[in-house]
Structure formats: C-alpha cells, structure tokens
C-alpha positions as CSV (number, residue, x, y, z in Angstrom):
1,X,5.8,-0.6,-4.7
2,X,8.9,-1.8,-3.2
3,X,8.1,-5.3,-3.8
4,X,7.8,-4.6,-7.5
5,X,11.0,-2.6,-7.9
6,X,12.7,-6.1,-5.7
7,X,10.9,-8.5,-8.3
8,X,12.2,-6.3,-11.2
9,X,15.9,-6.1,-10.2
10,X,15.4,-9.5,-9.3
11,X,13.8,-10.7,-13.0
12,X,16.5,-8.9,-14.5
13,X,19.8,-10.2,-12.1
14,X,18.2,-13.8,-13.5
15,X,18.4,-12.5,-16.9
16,X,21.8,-11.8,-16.2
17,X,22.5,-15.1,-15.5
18,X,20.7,-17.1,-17.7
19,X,22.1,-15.0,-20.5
20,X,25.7,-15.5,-19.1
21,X,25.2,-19.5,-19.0
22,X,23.9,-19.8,-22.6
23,X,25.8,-17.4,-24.8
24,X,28.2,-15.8,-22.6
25,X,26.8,-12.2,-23.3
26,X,25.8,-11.4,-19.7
27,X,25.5,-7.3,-19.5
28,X,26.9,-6.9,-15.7
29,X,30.1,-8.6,-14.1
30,X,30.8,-9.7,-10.8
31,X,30.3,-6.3,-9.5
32,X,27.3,-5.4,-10.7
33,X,25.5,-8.2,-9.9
34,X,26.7,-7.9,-6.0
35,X,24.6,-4.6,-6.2
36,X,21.7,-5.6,-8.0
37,X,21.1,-8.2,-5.7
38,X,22.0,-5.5,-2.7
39,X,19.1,-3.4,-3.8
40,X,17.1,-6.2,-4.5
41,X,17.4,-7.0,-1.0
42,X,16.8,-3.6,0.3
43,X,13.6,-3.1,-1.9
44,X,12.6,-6.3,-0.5
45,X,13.2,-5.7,3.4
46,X,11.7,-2.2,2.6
47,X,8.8,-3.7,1.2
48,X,8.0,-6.4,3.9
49,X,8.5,-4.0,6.3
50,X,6.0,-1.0,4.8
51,X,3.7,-4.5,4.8
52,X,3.9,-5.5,8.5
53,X,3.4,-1.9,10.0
54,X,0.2,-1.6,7.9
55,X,-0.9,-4.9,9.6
56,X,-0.2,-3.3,12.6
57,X,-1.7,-0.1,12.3
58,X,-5.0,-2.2,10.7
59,X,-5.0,-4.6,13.9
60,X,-4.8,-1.3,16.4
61,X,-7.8,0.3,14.5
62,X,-10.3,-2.6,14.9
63,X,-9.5,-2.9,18.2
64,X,-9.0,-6.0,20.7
C-alpha cells in the first residue's frame, strides 16, 4: 500500500511539472513540491522496507 500512495504523489508531483512547463498553471510552488516529493520518499522507503522484512520473515519460515 505504501508503494501506491509513493507512485500517486509521485504521478501527481510530475503532473505538476509538466503542467508548469506547458502552460504555466502548475497548482504547487516551490514549497510544495519539496514535500510532495518528501512523502513520496517516505512512502517509498516505507514501502521497500514493509517488502524486505516480509522476505525475511518468508525465508525464516521455510527454513535453511
């Protein structure tokens, strides 16, 4: 789940770009855009991490 939230605030940060480059109507500033790609980040550490202790936990239960 935390890789979709980081691919959504990620779609939309690129929205925010591309927008800004073509018609100059980008909806966040500077600002905003430093968080968006904060939580993007976080959501995406989150989600990597949530990923490797289940490949953990998975190798421990089948055993050596």
């Amino acid at each position: 789940m935390p890789l979709i939230g980081a691919g959504v605030l990620f779609s939309v940060f690129v929205l925010n770009v591309v927008l800004g480059a073509k018609s100059d109507a980008a909806f966040f500033g500077d600002v905003g855009e430093m968080l968006l790609l904060l939580g993007t980040s976080i959501l995406f550490v989150v989600g990597i991490l949530k990923q490797e202790s289940a490949a953990k936990e998975k190798a421990a239960q089948s055993g050596p």
